[in-house]
N, C-alpha and C positions, 0 to 999 in steps of 0.2 A: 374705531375708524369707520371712517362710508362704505358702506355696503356696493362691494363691485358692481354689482347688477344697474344701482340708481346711477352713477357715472356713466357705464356703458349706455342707460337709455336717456341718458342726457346728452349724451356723444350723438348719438344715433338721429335725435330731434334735431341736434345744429349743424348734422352732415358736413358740406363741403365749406359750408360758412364758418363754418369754427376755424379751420385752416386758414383761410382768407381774409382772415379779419387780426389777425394776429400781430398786435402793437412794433410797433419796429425799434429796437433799440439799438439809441446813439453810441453808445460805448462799443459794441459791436462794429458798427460801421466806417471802421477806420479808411475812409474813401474806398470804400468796395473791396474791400479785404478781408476774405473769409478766413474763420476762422481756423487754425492747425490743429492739426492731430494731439500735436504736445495740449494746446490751448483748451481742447476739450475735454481731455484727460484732465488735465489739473483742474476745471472748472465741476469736472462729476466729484474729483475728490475733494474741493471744497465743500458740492453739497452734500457731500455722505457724513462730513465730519460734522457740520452744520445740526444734519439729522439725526446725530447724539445729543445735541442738545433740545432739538426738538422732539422727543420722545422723552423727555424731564417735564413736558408741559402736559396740562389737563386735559383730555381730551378732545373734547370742544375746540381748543387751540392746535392741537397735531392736528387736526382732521383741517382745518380751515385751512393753515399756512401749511401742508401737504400738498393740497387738493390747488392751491393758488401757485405756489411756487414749483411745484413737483409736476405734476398733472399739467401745469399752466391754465387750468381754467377762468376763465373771468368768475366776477361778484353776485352777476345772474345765473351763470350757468352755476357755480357750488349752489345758491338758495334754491334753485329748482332740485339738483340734484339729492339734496339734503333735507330740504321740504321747512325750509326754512325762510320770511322774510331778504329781501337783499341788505335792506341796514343791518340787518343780524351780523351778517356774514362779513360785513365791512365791519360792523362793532368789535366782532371776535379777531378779525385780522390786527386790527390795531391794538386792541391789547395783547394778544400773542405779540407779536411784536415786539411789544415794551417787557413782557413777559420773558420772551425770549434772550432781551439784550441783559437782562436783568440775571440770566443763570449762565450767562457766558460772560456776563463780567466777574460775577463772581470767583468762576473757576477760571480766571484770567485771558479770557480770550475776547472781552468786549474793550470797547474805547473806555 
């Protein structure tokens, strides 16, 4: 997994920008309706359940779809953090990805 300290001073370089820049999602935005208590609760324990199956994958894939979906980090901020290219980091996303649907279909919980 990434080394807390590289995260933290990657946090630390994108200060208040990182917060403020933060993609808006449509599903969310049911005409300005935040979301419930209930709603966030079931939405951690989907990603806790999810996080069983991402800790099946090779490392280089937890650490990315960790760090992107858990962390919420963008594509530049993991490669800086990670000291890795950005196509890297988009490369390893997308296979994790396919990697991931690929061991939760297995054990019955992909499409």
């Amino acid at each position: 997994m990434v080394n807390d300290n590289n995260v933290n001073v990657c946090r630390d370089k994108m200060g208040a920008r990182m917060f403020a820049e933060q993609p808006t999602d449509p599903v969310r935005m049911d005409r300005g309706r935040t979301i419930s208590v209930e709603e966030e609760a079931l939405e951690k324990f989907e990603k806790s359940e999810v996080l069983r199956y991402v800790l099946q994958l090779s490392m280089p894939y937890q650490e990315a779809l960790y760090l992107y979906y858990y962390l919420d980090l963008g594509t530049k901020e993991i490669a800086d953090a990670i000291g890795a290219p950005e196509g890297t980091v988009r490369n390893r996303l997308h296979r994790a990805r396919e990697a991931l649907a690929k061991v939760m279909k297995k054990e019955g919980h992909g499409r």
